[in-house]
ZATIDREN-643965 format. One line per 5 residues: for each residue x, y, z of N, C-alpha, C, CB. Coordinates in steps of 0.2 Angstrom, whole numbers, always signed. Glycine has a CB too. Layout:
REM ZATIDREN-643965
X/Y/Z/X/Y/Z/X/Y/Z/X/Y/Z  ...
END
This chain:
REM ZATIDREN-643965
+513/+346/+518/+520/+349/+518/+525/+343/+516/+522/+352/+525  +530/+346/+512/+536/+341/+510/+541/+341/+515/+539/+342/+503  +543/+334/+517/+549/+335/+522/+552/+333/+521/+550/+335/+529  +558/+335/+519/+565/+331/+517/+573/+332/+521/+566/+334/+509  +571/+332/+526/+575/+332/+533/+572/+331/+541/+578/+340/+533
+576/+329/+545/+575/+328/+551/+572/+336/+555/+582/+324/+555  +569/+334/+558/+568/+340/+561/+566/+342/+566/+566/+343/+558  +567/+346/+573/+563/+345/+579/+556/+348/+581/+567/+348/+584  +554/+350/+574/+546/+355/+576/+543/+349/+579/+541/+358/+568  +537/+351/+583/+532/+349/+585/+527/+346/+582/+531/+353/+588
+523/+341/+582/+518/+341/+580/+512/+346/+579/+518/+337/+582  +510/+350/+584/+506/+355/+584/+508/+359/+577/+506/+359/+591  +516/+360/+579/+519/+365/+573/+517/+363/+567/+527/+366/+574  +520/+357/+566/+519/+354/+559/+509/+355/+557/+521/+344/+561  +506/+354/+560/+498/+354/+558/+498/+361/+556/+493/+352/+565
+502/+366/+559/+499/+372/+556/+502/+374/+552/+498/+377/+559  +508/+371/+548/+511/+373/+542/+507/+368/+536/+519/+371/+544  +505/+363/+538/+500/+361/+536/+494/+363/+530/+500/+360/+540  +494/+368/+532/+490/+372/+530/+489/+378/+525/+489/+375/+535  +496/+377/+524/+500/+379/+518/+505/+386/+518/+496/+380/+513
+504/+389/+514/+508/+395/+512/+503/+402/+513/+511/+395/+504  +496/+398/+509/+489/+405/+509/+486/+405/+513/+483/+405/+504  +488/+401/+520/+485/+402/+525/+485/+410/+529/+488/+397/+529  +483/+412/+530/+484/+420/+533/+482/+419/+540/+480/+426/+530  +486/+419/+545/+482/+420/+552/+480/+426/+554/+485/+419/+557
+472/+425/+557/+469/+430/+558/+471/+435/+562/+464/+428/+559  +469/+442/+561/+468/+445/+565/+478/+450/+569/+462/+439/+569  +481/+449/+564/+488/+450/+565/+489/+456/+565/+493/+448/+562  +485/+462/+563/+486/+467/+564/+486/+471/+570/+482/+468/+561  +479/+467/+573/+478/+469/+580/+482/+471/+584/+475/+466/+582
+487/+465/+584/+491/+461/+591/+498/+463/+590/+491/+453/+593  +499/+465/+580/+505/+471/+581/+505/+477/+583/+507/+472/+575  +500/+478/+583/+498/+487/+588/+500/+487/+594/+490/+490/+589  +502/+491/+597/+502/+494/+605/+497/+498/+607/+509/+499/+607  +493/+502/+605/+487/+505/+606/+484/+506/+600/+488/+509/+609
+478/+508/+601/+474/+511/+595/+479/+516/+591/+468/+515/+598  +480/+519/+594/+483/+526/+589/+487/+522/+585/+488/+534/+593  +491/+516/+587/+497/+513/+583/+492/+508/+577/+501/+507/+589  +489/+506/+580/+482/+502/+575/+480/+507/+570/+475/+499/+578  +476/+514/+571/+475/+516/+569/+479/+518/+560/+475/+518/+574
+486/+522/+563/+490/+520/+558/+493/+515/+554/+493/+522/+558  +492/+510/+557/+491/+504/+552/+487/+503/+547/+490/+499/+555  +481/+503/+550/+475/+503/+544/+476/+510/+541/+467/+503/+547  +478/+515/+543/+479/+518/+538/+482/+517/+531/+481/+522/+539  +488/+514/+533/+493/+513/+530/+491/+508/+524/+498/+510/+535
+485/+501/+527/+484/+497/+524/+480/+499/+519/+482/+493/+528  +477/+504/+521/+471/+508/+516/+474/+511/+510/+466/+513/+520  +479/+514/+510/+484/+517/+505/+482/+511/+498/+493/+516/+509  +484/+507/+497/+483/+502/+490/+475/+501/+488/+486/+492/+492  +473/+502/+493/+464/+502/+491/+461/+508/+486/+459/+503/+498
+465/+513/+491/+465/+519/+487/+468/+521/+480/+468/+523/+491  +473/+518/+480/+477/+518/+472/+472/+513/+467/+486/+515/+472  +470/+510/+471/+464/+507/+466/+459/+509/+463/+461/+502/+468  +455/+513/+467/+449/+516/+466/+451/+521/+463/+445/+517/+470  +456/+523/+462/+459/+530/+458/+460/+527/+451/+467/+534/+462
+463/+521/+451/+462/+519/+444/+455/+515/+442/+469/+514/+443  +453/+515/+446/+446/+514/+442/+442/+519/+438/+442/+514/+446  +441/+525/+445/+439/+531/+444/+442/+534/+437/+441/+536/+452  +447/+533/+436/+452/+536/+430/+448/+533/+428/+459/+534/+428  +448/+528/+423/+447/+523/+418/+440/+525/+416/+448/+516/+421
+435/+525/+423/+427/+526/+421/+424/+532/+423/+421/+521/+423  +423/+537/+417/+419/+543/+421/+415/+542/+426/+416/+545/+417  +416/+546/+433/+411/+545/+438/+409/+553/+440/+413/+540/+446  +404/+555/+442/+403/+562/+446/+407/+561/+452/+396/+564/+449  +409/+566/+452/+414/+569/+459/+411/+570/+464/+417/+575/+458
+406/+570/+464/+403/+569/+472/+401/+564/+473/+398/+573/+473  +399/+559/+468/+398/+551/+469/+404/+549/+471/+397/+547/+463  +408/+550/+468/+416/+547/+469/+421/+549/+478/+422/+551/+462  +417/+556/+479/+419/+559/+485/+416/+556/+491/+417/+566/+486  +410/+553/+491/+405/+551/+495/+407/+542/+497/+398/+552/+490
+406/+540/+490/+411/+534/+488/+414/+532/+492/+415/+535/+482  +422/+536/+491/+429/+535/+497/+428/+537/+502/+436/+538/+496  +422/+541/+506/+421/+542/+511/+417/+534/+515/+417/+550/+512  +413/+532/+512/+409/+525/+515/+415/+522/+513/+400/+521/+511  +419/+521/+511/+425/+516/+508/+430/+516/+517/+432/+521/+499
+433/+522/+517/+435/+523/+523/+432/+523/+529/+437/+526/+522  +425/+523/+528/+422/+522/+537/+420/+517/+537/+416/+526/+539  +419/+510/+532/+420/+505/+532/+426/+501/+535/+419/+504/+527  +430/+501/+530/+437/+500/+533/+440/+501/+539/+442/+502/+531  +439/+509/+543/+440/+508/+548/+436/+502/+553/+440/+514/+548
+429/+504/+552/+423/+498/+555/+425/+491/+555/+416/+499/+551  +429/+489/+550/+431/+482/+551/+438/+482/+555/+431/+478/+543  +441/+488/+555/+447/+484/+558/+451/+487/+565/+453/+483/+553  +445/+492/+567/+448/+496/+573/+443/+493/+579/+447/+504/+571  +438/+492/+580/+436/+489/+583/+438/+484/+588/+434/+488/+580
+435/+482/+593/+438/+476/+599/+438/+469/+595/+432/+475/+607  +442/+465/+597/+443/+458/+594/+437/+453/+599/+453/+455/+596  +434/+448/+596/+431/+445/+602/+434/+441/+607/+428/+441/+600  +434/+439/+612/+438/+436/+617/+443/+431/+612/+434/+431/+623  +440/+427/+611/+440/+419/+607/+445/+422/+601/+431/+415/+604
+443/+427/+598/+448/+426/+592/+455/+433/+593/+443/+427/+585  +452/+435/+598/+461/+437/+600/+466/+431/+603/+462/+444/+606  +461/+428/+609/+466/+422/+610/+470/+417/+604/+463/+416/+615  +467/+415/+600/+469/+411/+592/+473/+417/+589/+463/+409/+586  +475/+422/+589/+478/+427/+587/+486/+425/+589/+475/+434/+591
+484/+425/+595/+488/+430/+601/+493/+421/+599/+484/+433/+612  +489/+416/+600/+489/+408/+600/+497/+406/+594/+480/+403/+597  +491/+409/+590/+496/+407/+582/+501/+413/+582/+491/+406/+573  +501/+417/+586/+509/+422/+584/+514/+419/+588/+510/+432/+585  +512/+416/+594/+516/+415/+595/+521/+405/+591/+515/+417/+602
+514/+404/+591/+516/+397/+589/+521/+397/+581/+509/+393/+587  +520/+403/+577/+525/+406/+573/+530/+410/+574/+522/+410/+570  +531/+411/+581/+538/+412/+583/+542/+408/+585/+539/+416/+587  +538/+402/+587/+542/+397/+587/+546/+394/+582/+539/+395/+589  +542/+390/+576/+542/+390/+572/+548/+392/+568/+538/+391/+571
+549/+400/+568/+557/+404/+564/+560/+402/+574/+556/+417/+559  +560/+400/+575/+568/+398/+582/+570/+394/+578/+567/+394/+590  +566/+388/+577/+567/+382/+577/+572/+381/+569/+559/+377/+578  +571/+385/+563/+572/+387/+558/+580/+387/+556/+568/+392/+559  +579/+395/+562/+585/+398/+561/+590/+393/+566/+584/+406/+561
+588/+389/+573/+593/+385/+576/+596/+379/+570/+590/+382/+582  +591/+376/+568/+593/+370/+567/+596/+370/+555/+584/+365/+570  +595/+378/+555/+598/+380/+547/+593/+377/+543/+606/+378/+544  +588/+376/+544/+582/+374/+540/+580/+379/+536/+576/+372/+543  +575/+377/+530/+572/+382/+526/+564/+381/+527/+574/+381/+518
+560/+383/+525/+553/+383/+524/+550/+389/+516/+549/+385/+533  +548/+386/+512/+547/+388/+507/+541/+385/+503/+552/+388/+505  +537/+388/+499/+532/+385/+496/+534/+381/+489/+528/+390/+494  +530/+378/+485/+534/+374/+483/+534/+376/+475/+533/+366/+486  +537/+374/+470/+538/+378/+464/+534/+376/+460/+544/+378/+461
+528/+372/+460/+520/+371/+458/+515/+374/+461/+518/+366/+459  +516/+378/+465/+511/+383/+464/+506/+382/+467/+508/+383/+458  +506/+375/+472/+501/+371/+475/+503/+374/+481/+500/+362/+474  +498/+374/+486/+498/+377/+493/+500/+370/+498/+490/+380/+496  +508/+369/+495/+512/+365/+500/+519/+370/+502/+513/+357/+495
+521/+368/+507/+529/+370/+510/+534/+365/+507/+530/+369/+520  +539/+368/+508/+546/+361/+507/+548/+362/+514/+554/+363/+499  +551/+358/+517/+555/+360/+522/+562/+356/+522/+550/+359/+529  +567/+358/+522/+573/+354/+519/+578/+361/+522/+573/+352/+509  +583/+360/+522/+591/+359/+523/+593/+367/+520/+595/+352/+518
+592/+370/+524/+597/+380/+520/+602/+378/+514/+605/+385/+528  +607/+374/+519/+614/+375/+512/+613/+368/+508/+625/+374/+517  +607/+364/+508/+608/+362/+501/+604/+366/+496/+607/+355/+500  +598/+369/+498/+595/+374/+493/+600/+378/+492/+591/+378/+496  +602/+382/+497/+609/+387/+493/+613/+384/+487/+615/+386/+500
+615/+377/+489/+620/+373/+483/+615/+372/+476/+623/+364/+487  +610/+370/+478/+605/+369/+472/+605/+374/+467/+600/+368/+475  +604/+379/+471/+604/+388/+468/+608/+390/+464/+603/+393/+473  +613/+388/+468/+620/+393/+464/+622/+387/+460/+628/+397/+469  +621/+382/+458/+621/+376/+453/+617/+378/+448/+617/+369/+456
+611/+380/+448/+606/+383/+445/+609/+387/+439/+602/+388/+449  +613/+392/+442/+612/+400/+440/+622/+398/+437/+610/+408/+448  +625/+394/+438/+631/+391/+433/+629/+388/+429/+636/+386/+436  +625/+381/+431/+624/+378/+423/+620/+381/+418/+620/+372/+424  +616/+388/+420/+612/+391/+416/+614/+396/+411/+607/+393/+419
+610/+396/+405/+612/+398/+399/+608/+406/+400/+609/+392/+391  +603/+404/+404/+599/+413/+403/+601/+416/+411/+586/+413/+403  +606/+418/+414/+608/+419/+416/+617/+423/+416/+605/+415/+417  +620/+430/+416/+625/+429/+416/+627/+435/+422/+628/+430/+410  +633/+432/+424/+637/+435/+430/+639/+443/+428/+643/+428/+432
+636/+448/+433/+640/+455/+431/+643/+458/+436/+636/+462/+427  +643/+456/+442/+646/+459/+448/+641/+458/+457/+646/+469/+446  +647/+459/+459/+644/+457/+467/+641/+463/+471/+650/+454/+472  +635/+465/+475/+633/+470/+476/+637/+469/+484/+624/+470/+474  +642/+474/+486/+646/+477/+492/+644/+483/+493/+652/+477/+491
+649/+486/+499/+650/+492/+501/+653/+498/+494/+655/+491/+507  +656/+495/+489/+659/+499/+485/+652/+497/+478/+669/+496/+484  +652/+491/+477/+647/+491/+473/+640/+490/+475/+648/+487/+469  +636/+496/+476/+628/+496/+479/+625/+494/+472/+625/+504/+482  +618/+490/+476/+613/+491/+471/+611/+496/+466/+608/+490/+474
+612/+500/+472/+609/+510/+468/+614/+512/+464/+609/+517/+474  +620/+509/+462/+625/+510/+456/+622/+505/+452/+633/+508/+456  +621/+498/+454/+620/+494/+448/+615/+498/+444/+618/+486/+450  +610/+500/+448/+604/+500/+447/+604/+506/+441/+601/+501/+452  +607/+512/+444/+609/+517/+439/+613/+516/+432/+613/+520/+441
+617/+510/+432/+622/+509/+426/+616/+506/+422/+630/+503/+428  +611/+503/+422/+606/+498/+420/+600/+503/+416/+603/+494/+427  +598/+507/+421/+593/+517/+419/+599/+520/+413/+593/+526/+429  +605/+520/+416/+608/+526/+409/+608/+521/+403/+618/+530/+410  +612/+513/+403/+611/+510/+399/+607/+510/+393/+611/+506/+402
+602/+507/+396/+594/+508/+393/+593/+516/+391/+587/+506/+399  +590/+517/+394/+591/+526/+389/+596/+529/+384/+593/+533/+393  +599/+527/+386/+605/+527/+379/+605/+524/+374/+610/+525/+380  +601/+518/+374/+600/+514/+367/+595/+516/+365/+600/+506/+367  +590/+517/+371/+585/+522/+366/+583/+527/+362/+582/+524/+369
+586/+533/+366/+590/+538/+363/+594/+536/+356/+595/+540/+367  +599/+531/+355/+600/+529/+348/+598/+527/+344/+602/+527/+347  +590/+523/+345/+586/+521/+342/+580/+526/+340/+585/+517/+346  +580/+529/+343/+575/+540/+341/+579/+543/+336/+577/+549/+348  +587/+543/+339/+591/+547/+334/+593/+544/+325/+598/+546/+337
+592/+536/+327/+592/+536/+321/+585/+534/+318/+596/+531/+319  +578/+539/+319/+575/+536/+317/+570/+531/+318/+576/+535/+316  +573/+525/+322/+570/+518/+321/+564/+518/+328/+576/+509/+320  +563/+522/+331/+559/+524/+336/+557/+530/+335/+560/+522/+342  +549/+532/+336/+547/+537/+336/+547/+542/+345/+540/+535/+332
+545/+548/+345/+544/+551/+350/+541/+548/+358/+541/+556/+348  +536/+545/+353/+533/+542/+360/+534/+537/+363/+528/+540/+359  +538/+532/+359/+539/+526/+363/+547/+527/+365/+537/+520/+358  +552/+535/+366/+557/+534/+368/+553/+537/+375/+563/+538/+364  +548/+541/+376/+545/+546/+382/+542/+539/+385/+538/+553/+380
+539/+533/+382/+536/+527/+386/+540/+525/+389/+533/+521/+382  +546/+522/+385/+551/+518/+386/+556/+517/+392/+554/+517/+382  +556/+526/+391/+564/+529/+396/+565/+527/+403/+565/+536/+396  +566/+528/+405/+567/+526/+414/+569/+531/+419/+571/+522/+415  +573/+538/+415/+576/+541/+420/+574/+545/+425/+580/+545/+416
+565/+545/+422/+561/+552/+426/+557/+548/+430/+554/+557/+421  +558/+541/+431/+552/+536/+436/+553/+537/+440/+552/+530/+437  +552/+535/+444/+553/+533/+452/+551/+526/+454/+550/+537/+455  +554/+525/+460/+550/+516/+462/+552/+513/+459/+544/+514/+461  +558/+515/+454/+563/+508/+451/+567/+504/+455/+568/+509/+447
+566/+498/+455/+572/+495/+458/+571/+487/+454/+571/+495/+469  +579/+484/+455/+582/+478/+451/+578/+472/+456/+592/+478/+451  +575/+469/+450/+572/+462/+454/+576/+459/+456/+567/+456/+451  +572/+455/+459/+577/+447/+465/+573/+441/+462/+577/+448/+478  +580/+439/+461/+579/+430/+459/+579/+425/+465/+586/+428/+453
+573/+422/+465/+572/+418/+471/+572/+411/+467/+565/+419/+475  +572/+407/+473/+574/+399/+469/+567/+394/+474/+586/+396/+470  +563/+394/+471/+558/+388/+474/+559/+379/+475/+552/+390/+470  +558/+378/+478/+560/+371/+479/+556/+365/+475/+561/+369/+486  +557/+359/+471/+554/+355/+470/+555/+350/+470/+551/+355/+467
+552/+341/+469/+557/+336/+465/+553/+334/+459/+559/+331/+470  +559/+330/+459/+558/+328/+450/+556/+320/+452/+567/+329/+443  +555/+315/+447/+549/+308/+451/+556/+303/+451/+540/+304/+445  +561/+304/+453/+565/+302/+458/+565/+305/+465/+572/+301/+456  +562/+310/+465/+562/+310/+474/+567/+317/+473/+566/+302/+479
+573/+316/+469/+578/+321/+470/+575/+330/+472/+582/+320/+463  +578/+332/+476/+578/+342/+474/+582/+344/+467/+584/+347/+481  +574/+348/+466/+575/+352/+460/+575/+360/+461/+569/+350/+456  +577/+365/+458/+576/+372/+461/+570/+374/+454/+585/+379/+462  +567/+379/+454/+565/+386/+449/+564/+393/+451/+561/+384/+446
+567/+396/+446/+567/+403/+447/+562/+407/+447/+571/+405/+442  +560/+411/+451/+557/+416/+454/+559/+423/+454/+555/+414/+459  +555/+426/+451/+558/+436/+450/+552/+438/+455/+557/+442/+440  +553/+443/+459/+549/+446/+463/+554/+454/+462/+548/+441/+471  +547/+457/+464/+545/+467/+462/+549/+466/+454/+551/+475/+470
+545/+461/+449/+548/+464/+443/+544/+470/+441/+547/+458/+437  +538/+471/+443/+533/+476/+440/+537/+482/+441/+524/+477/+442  +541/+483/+445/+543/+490/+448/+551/+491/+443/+544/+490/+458  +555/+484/+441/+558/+483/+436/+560/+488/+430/+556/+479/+435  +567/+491/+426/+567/+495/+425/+565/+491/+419/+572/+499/+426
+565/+487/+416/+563/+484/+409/+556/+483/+408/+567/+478/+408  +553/+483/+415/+546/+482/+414/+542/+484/+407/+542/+485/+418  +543/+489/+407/+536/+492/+403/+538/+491/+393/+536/+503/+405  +546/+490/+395/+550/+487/+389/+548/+478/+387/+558/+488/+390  +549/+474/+393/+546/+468/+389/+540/+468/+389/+547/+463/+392
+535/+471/+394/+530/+467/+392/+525/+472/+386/+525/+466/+400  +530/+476/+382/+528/+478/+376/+528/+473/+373/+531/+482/+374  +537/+472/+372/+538/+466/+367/+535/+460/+369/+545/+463/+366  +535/+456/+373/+529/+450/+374/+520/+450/+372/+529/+449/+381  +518/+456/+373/+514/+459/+368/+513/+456/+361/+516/+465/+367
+519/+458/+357/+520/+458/+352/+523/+451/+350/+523/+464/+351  +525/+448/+354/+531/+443/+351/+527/+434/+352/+539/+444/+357  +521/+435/+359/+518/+430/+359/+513/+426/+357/+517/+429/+362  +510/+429/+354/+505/+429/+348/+511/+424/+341/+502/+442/+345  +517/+429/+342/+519/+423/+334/+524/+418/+336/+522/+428/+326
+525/+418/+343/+528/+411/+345/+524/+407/+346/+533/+411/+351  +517/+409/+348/+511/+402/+350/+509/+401/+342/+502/+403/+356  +510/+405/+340/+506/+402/+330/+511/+399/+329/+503/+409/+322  +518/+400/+327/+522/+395/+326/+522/+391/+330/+528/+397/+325  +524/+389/+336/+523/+383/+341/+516/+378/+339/+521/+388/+350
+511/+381/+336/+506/+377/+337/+503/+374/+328/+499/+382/+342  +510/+378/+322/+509/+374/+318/+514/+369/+317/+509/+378/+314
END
């Protein structure tokens, strides 16, 4: 872990941050439940993405239907078998141990206006440093920067769910002029459009912490839920298309 501020954690604390960011503590499902039935629907819940998987599999490769029925049935009486079950003594105490030593941890955090963050290489290290100078770092970032421009502050009068709409009609609209005159065919206005989706929503720019080999803080930018992004299916067309002849140029 990088520390670049004073700070009152604990040594114990420190050892398990240690550990990084990919660490997952075991077994946290359990001890978020109040009862089975509560667990219960957790793992249901959890099982939901498993399921959208094997459905794009199943898509993809012809299977018999009763293979595939049978299939998600051992799928699910699996899953349930691994996570409904009793905890062993020993590893619900380490459970029970590290949630709370993680509650600790965000006290100490949010008393003292610290951050904890992974670090913007990618390597299974923390940063631990100072809220408002990240903050300052960030909006330093996003002024000095050229890919970046300012359109409005998201309030009570201006919601996301407008921005987000002005952005859907925007785009369909150029699309649409781009059908109309021609220079796009049917299909790629029906690929492209946005209006009929669902599950759209405007990524969030995160700023990750690093330093440069003076020691100094550095930020970089991070987009998170871009896949759900209304432009999605638009860039990573063009990037498709476009990377192939920026690495052949780049590499003559």
């Amino acid at each position: 872990m990088i520390q670049n501020v004073v700070h009152n954690l604990t040594f114990e604390q420190i050892q398990f941050l240690n550990r990084g960011p990919t660490y997952v503590p075991p077994c946290q499902l359990h001890i978020l439940s109040k009862s089975s039935f509560t667990l219960a629907q957790l793992v249901t819940k959890q099982m939901v993405p498993l399921r959208q998987q094997l459905t794009k599999l199943f898509t993809k490769y012809p299977v018999d239907l009763s293979r595939r029925m049978n299939f998600d049935t051992d799928i699910q009486i699996t899953f349930n078998e691994s996570f409904l079950g009793p905890l062993p003594p020993m590893l619900e105490h380490r459970a029970f141990y590290e949630k709370k030593l993680i509650q600790s941890i965000r006290y100490h955090l949010n008393k003292d206006r610290l951050i904890l963050r992974r670090t913007a290489d990618d390597k299974n290290t923390y940063y631990l440093g100072r809220l408002d100078e990240l903050q300052q770092k960030s909006n330093e970032y996003i002024e000095n920067s050229n890919s970046y421009e300012f359109i409005g502050i998201i309030d009570e009068n201006n919601t996301e769910e407008k921005y987000l709409k002005e952005v859907i009609q925007s785009i369909d609209t150029g699309l649409e002029k781009l059908y109309q005159r021609k220079l796009i065919n049917k299909d790629y206005l029906i690929k492209f459009s946005i209006q009929k989706k669902t599950n759209v929503k405007l990524p969030y720019v995160d700023f990750l912490p690093g330093k440069d080999q003076e020691d100094n803080l550095l930020v970089e930018p991070r987009f998170s839920s871009y896949r759900r992004s209304p432009i999605f299916a638009l860039a990573s067309y063009l990037e498709e298309i476009l990377r192939p002849l920026y690495e052949n140029h780049s590499q003559s």
